[in-house]
mmCIF file as Biopython writes it, N, C-alpha, C and O atoms, coordinates in Angstrom:
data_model
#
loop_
_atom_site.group_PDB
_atom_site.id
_atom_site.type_symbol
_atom_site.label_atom_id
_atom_site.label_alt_id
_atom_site.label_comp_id
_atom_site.label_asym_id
_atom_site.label_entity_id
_atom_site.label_seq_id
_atom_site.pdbx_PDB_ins_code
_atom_site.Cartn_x
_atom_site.Cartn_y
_atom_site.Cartn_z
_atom_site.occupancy
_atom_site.B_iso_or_equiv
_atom_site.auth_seq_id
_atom_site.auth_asym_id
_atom_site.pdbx_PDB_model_num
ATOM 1   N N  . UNK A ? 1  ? -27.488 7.586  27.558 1.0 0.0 1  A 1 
ATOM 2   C CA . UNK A ? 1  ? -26.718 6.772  26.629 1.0 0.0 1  A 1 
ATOM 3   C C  . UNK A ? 1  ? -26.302 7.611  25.429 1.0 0.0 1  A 1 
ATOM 4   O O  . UNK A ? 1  ? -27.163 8.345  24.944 1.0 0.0 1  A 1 
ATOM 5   N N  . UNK A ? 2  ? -25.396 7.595  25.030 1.0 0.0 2  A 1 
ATOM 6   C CA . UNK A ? 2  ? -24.737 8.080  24.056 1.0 0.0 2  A 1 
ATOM 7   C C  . UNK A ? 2  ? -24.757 7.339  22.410 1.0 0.0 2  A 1 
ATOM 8   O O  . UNK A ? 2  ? -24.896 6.121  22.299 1.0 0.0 2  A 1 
ATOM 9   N N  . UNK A ? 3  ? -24.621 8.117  21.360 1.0 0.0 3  A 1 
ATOM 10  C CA . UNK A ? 3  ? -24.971 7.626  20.425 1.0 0.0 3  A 1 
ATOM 11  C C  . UNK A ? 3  ? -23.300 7.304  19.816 1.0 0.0 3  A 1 
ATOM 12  O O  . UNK A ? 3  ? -22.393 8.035  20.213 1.0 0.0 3  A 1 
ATOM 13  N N  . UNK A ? 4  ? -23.073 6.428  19.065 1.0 0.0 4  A 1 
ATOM 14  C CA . UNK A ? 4  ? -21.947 6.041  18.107 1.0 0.0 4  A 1 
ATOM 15  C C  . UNK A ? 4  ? -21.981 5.917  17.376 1.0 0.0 4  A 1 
ATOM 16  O O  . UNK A ? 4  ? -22.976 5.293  17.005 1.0 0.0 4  A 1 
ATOM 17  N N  . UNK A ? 5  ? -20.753 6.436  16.079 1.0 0.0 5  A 1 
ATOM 18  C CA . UNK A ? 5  ? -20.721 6.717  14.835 1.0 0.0 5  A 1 
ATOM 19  C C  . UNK A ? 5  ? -19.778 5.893  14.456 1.0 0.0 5  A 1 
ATOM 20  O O  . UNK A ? 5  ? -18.634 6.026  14.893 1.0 0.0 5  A 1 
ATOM 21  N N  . UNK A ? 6  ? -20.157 4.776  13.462 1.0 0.0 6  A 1 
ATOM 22  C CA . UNK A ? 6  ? -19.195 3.816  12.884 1.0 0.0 6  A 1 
ATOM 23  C C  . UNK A ? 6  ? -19.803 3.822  11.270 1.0 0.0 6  A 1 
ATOM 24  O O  . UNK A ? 6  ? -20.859 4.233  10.789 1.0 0.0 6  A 1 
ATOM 25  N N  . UNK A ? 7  ? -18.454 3.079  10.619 1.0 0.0 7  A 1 
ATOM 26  C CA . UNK A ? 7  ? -18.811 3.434  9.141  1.0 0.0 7  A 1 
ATOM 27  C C  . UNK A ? 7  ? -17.898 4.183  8.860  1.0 0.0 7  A 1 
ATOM 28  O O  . UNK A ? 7  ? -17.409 3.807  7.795  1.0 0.0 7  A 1 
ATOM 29  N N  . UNK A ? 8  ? -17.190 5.420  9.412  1.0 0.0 8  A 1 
ATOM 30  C CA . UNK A ? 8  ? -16.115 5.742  9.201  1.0 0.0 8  A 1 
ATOM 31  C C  . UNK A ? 8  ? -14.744 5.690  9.122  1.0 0.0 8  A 1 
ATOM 32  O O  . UNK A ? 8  ? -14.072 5.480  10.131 1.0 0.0 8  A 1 
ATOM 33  N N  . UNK A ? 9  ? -14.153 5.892  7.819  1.0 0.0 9  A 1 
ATOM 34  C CA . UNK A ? 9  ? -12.371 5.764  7.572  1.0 0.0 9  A 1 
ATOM 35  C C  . UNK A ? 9  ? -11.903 6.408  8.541  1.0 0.0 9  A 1 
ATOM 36  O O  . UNK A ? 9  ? -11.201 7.329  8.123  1.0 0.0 9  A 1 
ATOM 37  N N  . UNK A ? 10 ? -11.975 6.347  10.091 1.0 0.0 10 A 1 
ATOM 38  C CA . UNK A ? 10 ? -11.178 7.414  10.958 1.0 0.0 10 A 1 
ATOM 39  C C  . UNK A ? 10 ? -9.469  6.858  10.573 1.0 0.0 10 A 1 
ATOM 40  O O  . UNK A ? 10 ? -8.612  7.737  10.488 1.0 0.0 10 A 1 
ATOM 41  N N  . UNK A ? 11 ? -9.128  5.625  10.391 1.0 0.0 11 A 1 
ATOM 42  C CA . UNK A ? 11 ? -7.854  5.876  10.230 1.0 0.0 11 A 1 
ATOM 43  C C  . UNK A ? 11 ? -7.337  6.729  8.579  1.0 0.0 11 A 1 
ATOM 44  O O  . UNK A ? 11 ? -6.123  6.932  8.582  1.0 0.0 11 A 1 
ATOM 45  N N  . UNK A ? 12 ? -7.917  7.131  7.503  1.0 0.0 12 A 1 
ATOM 46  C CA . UNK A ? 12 ? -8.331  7.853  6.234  1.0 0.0 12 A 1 
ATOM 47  C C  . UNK A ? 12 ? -8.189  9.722  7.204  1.0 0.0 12 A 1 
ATOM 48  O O  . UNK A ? 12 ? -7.580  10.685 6.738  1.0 0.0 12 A 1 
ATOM 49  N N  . UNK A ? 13 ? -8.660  9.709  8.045  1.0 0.0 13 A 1 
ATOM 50  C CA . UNK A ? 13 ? -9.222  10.953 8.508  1.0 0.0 13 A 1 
ATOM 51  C C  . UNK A ? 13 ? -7.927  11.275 8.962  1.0 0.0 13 A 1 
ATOM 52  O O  . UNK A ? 13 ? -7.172  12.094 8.438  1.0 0.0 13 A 1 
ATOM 53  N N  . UNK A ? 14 ? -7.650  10.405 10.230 1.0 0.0 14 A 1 
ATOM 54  C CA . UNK A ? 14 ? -6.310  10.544 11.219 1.0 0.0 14 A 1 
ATOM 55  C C  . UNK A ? 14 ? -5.494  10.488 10.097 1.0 0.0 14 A 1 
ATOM 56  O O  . UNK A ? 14 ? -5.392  11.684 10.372 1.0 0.0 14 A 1 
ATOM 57  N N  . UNK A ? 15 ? -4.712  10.285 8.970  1.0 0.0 15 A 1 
ATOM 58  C CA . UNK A ? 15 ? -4.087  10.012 8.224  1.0 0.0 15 A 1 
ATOM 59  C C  . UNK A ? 15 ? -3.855  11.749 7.652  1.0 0.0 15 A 1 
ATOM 60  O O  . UNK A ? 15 ? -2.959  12.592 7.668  1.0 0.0 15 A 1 
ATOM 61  N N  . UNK A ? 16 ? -4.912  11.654 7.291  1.0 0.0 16 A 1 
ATOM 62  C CA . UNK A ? 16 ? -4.929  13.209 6.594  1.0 0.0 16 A 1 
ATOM 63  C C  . UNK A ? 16 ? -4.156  13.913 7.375  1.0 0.0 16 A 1 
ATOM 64  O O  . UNK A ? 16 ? -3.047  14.368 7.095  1.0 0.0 16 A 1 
ATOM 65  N N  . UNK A ? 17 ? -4.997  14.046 8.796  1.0 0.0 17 A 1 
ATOM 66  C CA . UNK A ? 17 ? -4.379  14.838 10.004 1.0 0.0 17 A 1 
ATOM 67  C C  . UNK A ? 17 ? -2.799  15.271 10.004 1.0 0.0 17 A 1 
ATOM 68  O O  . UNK A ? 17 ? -2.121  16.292 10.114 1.0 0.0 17 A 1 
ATOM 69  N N  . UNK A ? 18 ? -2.624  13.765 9.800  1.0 0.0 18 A 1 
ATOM 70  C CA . UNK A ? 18 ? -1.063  13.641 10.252 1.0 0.0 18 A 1 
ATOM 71  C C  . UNK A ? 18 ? -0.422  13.850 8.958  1.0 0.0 18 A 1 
ATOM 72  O O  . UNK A ? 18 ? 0.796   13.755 9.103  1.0 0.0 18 A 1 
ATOM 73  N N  . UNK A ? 19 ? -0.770  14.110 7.689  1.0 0.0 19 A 1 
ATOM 74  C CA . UNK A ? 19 ? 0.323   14.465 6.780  1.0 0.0 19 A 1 
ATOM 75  C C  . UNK A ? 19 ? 0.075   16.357 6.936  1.0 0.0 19 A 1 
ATOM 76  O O  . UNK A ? 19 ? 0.756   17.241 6.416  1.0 0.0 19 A 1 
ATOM 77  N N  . UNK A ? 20 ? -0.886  16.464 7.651  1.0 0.0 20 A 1 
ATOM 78  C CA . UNK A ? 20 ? -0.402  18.373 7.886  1.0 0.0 20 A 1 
ATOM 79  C C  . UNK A ? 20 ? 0.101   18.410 8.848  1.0 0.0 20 A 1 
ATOM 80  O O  . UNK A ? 20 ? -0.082  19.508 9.373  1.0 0.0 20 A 1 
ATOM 81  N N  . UNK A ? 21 ? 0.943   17.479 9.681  1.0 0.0 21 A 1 
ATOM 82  C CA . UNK A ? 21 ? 2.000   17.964 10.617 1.0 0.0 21 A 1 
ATOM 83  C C  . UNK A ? 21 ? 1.809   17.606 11.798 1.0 0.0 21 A 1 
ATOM 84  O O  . UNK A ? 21 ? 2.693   17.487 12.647 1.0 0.0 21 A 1 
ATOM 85  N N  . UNK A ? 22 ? -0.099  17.278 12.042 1.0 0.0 22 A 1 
ATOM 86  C CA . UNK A ? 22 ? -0.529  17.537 13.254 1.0 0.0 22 A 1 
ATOM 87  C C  . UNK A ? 22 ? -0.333  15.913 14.082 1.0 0.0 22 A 1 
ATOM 88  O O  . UNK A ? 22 ? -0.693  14.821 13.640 1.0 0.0 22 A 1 
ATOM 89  N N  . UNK A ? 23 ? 0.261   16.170 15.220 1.0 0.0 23 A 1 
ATOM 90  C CA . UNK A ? 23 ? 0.490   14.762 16.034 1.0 0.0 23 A 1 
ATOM 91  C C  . UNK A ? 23 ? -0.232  13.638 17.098 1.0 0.0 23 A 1 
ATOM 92  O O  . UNK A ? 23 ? -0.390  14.117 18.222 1.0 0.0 23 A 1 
ATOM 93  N N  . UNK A ? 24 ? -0.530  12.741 17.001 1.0 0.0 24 A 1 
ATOM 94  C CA . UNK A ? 24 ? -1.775  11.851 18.094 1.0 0.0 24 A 1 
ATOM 95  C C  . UNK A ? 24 ? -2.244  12.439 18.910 1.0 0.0 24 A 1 
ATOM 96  O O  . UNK A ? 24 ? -3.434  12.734 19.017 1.0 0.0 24 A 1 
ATOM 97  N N  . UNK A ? 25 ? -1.056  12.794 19.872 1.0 0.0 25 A 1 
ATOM 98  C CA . UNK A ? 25 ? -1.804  13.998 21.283 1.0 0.0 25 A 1 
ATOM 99  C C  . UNK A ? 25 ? -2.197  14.909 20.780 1.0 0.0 25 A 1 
ATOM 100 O O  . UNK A ? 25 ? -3.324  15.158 21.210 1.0 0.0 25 A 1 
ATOM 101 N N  . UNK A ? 26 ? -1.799  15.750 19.892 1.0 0.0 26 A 1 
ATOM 102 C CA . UNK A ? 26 ? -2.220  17.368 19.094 1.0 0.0 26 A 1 
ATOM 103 C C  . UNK A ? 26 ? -4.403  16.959 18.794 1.0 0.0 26 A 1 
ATOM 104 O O  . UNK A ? 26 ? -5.374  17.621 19.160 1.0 0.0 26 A 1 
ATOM 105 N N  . UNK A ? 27 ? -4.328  15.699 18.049 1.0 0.0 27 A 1 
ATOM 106 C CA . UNK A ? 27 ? -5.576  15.355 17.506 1.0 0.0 27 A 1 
ATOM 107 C C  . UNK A ? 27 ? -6.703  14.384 18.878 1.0 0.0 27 A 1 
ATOM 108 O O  . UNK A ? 27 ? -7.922  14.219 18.859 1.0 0.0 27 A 1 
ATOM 109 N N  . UNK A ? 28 ? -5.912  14.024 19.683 1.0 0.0 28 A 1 
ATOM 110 C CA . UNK A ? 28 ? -6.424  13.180 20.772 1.0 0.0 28 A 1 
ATOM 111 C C  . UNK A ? 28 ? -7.227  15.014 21.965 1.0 0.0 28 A 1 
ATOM 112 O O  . UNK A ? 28 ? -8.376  15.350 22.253 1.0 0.0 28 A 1 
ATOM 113 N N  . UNK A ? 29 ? -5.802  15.667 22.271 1.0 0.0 29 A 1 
ATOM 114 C CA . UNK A ? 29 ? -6.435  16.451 22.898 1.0 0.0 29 A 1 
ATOM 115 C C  . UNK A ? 29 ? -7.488  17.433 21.999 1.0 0.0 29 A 1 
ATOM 116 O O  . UNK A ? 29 ? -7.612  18.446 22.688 1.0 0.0 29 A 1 
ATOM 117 N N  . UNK A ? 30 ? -8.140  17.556 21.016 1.0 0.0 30 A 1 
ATOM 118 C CA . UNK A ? 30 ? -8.741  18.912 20.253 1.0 0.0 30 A 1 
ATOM 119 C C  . UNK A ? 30 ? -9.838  17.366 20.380 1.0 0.0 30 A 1 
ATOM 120 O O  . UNK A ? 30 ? -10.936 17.916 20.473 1.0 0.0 30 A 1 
ATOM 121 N N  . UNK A ? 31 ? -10.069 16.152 20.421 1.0 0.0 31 A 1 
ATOM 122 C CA . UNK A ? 31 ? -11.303 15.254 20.330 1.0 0.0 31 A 1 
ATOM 123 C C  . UNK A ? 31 ? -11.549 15.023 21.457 1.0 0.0 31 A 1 
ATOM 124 O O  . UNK A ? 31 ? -12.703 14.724 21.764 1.0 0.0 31 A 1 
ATOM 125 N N  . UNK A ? 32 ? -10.210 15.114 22.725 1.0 0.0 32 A 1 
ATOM 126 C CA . UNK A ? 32 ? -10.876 14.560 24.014 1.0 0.0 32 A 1 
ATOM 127 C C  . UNK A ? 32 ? -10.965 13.230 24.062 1.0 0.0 32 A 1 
ATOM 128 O O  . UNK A ? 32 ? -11.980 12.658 24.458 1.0 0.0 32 A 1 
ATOM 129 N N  . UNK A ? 33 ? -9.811  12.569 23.626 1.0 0.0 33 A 1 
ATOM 130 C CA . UNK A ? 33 ? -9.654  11.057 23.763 1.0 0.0 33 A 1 
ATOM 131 C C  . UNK A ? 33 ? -8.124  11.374 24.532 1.0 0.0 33 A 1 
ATOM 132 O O  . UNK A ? 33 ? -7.621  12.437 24.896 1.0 0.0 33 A 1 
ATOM 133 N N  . UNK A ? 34 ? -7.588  9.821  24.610 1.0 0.0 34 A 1 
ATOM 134 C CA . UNK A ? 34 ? -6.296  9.798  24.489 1.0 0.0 34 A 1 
ATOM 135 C C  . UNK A ? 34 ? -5.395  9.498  23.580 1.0 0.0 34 A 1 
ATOM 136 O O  . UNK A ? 34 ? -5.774  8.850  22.604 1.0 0.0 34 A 1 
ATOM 137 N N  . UNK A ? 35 ? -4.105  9.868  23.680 1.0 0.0 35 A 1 
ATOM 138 C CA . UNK A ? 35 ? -3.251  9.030  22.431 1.0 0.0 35 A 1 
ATOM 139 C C  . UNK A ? 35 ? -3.468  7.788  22.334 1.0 0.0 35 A 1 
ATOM 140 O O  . UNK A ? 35 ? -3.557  7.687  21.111 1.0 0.0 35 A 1 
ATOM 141 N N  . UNK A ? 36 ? -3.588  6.973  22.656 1.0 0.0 36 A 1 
ATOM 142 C CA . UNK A ? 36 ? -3.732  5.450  22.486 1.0 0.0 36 A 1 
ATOM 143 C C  . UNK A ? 36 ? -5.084  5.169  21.905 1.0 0.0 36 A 1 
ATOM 144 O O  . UNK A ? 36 ? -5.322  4.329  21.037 1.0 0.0 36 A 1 
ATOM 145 N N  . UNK A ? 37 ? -5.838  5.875  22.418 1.0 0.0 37 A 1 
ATOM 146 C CA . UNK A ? 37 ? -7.486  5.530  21.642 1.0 0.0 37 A 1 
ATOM 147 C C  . UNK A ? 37 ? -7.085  6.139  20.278 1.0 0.0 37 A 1 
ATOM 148 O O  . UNK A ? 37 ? -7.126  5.242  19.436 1.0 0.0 37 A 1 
ATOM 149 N N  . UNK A ? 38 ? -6.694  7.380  19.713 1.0 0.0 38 A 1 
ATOM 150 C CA . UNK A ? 38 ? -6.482  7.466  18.538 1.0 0.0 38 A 1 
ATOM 151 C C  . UNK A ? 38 ? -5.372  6.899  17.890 1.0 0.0 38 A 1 
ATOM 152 O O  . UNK A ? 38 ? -5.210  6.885  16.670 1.0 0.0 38 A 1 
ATOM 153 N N  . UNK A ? 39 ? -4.487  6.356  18.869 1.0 0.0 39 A 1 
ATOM 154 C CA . UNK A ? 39 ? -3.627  5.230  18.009 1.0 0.0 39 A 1 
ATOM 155 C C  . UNK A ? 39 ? -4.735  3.994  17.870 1.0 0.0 39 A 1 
ATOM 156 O O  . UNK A ? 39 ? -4.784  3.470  16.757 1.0 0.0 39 A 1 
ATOM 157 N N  . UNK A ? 40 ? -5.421  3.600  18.659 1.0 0.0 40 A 1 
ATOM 158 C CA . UNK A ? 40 ? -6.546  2.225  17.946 1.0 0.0 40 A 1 
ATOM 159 C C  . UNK A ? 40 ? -7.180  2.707  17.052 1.0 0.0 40 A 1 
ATOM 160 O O  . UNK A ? 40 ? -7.601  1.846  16.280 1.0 0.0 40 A 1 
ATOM 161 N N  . UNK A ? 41 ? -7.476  3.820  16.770 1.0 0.0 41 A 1 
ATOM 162 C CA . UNK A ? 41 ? -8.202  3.727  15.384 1.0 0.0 41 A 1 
ATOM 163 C C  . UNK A ? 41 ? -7.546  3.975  14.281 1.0 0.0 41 A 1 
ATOM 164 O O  . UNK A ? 41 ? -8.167  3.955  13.219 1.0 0.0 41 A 1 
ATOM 165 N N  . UNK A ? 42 ? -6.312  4.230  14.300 1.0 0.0 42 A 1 
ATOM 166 C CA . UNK A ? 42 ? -5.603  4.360  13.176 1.0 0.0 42 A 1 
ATOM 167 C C  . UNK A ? 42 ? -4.876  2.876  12.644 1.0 0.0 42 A 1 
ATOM 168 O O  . UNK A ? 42 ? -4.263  2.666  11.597 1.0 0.0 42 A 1 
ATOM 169 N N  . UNK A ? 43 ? -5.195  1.921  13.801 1.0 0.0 43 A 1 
ATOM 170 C CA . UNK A ? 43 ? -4.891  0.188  13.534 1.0 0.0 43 A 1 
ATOM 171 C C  . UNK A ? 43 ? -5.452  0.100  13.382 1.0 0.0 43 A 1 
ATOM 172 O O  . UNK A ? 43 ? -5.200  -0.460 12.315 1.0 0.0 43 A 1 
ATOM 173 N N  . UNK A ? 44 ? -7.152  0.112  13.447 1.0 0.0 44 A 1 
ATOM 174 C CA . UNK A ? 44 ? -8.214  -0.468 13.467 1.0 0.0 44 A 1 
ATOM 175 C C  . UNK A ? 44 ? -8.654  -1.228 14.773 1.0 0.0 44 A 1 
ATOM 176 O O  . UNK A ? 44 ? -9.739  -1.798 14.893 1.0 0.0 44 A 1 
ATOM 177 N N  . UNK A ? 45 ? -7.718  -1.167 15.694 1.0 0.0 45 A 1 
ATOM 178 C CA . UNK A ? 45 ? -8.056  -2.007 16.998 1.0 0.0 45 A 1 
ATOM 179 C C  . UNK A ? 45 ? -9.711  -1.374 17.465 1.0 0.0 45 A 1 
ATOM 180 O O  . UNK A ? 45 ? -10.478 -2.220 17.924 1.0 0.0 45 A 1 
ATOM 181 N N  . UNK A ? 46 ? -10.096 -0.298 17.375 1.0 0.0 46 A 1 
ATOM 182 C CA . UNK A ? 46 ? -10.910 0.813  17.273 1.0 0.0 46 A 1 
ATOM 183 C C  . UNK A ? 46 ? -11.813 1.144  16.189 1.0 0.0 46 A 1 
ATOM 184 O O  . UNK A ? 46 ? -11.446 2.080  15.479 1.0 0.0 46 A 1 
ATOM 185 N N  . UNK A ? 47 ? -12.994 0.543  15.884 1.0 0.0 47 A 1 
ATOM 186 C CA . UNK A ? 47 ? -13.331 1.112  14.549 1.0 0.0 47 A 1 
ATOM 187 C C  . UNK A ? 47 ? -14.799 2.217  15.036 1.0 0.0 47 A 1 
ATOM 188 O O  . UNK A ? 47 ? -15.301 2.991  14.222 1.0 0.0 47 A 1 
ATOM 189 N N  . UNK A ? 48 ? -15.300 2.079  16.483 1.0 0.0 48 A 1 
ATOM 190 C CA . UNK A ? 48 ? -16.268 3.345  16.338 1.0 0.0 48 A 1 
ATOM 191 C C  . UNK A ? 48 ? -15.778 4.244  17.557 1.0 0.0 48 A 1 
ATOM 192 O O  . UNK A ? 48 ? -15.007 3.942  18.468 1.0 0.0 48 A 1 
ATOM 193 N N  . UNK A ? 49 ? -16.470 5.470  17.303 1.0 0.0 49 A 1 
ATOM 194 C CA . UNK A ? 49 ? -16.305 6.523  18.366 1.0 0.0 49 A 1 
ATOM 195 C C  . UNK A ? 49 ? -17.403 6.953  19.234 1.0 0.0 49 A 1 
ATOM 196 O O  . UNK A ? 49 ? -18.447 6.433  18.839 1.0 0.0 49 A 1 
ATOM 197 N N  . UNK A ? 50 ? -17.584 7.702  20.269 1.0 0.0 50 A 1 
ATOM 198 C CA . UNK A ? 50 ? -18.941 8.202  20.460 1.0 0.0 50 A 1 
ATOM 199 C C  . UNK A ? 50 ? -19.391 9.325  19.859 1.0 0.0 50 A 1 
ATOM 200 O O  . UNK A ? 50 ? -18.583 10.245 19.735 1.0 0.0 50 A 1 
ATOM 201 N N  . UNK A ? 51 ? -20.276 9.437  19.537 1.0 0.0 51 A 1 
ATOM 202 C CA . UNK A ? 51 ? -20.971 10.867 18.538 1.0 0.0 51 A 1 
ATOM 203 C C  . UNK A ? 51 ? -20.067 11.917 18.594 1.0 0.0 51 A 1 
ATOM 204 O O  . UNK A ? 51 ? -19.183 12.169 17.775 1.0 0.0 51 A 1 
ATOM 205 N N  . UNK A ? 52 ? -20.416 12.665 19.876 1.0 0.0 52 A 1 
ATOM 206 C CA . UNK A ? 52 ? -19.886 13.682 20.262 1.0 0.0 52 A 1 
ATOM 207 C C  . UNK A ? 52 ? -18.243 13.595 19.767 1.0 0.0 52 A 1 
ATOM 208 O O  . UNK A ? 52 ? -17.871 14.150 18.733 1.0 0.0 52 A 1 
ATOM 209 N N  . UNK A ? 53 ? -17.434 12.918 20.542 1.0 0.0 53 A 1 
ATOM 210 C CA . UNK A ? 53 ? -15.582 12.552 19.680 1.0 0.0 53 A 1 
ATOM 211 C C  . UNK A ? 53 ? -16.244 12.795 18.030 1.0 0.0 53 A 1 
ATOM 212 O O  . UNK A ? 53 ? -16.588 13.850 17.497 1.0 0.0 53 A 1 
ATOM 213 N N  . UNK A ? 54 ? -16.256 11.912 17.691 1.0 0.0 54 A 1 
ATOM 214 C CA . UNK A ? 54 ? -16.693 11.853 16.264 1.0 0.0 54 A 1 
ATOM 215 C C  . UNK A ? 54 ? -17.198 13.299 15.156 1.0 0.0 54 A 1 
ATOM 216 O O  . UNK A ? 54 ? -17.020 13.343 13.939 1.0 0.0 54 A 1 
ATOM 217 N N  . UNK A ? 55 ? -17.858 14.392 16.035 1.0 0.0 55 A 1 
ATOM 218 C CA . UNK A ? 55 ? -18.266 15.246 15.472 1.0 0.0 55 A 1 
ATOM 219 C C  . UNK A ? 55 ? -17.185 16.354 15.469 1.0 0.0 55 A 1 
ATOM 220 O O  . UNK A ? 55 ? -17.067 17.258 14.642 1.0 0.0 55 A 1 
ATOM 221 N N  . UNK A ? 56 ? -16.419 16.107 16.554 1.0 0.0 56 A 1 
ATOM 222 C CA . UNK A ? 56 ? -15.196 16.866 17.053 1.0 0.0 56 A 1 
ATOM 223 C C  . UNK A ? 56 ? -13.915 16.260 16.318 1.0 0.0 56 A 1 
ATOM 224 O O  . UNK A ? 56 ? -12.956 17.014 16.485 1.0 0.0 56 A 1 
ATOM 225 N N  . UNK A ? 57 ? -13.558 14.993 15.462 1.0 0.0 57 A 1 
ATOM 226 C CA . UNK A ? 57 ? -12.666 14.880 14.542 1.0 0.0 57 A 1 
ATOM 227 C C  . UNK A ? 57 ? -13.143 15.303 13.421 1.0 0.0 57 A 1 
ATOM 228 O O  . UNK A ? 57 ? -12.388 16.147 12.940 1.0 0.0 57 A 1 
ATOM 229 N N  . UNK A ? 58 ? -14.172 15.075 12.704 1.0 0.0 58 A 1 
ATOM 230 C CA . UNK A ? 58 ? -14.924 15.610 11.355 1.0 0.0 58 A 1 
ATOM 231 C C  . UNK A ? 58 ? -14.468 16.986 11.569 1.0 0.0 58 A 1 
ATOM 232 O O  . UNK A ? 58 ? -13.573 17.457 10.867 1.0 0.0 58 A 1 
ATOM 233 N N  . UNK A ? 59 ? -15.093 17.720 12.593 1.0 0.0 59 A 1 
ATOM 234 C CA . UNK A ? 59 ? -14.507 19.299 12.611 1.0 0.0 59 A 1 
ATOM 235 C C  . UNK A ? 59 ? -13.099 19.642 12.135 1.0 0.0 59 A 1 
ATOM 236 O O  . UNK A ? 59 ? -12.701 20.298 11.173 1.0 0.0 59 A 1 
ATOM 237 N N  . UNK A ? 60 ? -12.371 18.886 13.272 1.0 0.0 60 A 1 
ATOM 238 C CA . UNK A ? 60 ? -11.121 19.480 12.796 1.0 0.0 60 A 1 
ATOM 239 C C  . UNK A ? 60 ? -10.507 19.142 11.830 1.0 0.0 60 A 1 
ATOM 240 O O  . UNK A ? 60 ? -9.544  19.771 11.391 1.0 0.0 60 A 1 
ATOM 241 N N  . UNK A ? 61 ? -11.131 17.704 11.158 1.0 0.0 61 A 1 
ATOM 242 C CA . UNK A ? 61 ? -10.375 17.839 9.620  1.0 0.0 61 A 1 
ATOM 243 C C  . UNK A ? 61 ? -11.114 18.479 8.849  1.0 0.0 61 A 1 
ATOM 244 O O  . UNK A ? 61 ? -10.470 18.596 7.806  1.0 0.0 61 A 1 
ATOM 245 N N  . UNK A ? 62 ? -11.843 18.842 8.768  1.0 0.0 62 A 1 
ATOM 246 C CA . UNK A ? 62 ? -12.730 19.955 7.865  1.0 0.0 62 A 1 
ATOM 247 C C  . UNK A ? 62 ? -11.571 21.173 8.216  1.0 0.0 62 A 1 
ATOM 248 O O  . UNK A ? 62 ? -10.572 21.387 7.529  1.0 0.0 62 A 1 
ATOM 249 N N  . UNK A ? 63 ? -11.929 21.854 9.358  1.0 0.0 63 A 1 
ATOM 250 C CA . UNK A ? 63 ? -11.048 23.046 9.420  1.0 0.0 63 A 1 
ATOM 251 C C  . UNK A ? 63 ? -9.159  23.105 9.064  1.0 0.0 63 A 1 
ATOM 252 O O  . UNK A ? 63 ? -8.493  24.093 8.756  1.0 0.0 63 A 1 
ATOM 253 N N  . UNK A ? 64 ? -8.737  21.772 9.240  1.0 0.0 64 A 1 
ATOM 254 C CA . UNK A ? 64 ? -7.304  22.022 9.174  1.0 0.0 64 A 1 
ATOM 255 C C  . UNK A ? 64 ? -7.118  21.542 7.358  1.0 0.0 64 A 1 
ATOM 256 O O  . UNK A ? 64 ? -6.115  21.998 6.809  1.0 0.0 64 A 1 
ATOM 257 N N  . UNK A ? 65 ? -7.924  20.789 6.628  1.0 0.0 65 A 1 
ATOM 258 C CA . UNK A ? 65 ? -7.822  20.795 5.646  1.0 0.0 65 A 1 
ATOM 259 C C  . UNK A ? 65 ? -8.143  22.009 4.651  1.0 0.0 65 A 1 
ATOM 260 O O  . UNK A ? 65 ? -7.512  22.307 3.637  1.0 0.0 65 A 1 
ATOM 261 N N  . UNK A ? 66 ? -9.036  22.506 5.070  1.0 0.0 66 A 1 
ATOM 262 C CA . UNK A ? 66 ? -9.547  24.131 4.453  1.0 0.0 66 A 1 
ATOM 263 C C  . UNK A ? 66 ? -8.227  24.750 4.690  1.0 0.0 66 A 1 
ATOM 264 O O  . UNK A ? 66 ? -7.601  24.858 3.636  1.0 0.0 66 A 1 
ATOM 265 N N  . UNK A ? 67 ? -7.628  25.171 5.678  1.0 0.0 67 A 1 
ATOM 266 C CA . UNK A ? 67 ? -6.539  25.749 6.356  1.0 0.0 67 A 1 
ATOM 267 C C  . UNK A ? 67 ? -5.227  25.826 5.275  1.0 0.0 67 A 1 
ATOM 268 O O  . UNK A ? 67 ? -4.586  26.790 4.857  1.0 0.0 67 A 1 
ATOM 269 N N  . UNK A ? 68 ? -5.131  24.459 5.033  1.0 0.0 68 A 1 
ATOM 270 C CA . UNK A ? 68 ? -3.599  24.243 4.386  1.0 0.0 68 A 1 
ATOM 271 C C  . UNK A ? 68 ? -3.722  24.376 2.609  1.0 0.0 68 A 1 
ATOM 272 O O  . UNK A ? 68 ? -2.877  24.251 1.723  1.0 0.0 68 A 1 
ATOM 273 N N  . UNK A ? 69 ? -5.270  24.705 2.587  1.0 0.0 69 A 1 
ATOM 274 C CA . UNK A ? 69 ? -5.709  24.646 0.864  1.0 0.0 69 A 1 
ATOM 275 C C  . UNK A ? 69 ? -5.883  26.177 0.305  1.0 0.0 69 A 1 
ATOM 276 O O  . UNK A ? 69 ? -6.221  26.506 -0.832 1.0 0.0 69 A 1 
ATOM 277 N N  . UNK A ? 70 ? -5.503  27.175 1.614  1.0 0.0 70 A 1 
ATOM 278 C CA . UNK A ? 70 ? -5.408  28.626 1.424  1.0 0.0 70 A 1 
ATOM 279 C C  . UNK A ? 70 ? -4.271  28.936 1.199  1.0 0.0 70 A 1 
ATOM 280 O O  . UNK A ? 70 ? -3.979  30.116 1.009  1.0 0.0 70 A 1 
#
């Protein structure tokens, strides 16, 4: 069984994402979801992920926000 991480602004997160350019599939494939699952969480249709996804969006907005602040 897998653990899930809720409590988080993923649509705040995905948001960020997408004002550096980067697009649903761009952020769906680097988490290993699909576009549509990260379109539900950016409605909220979606409000938790499984750990693992979850640790793998935190990453990449950590890294693409560092990125665009150099």
């Amino acid at each position: 069984m897998q653990s899930i991480i809720c409590g988080m602004d993923w649509n705040k997160l995905i948001a960020d994402l997408r004002i550096r350019k980067m697009t649903l599939q761009q952020i769906a494939t680097y988490a290993g979801m699909s576009k549509g699952q990260v379109h539900d969480l950016t409605t909220h249709k979606k409000k938790t992920v499984l750990y693992d996804t979850g640790v793998k969006l935190v990453a990449l907005h950590k890294r693409v926000m560092r990125r665009k602040q150099q």
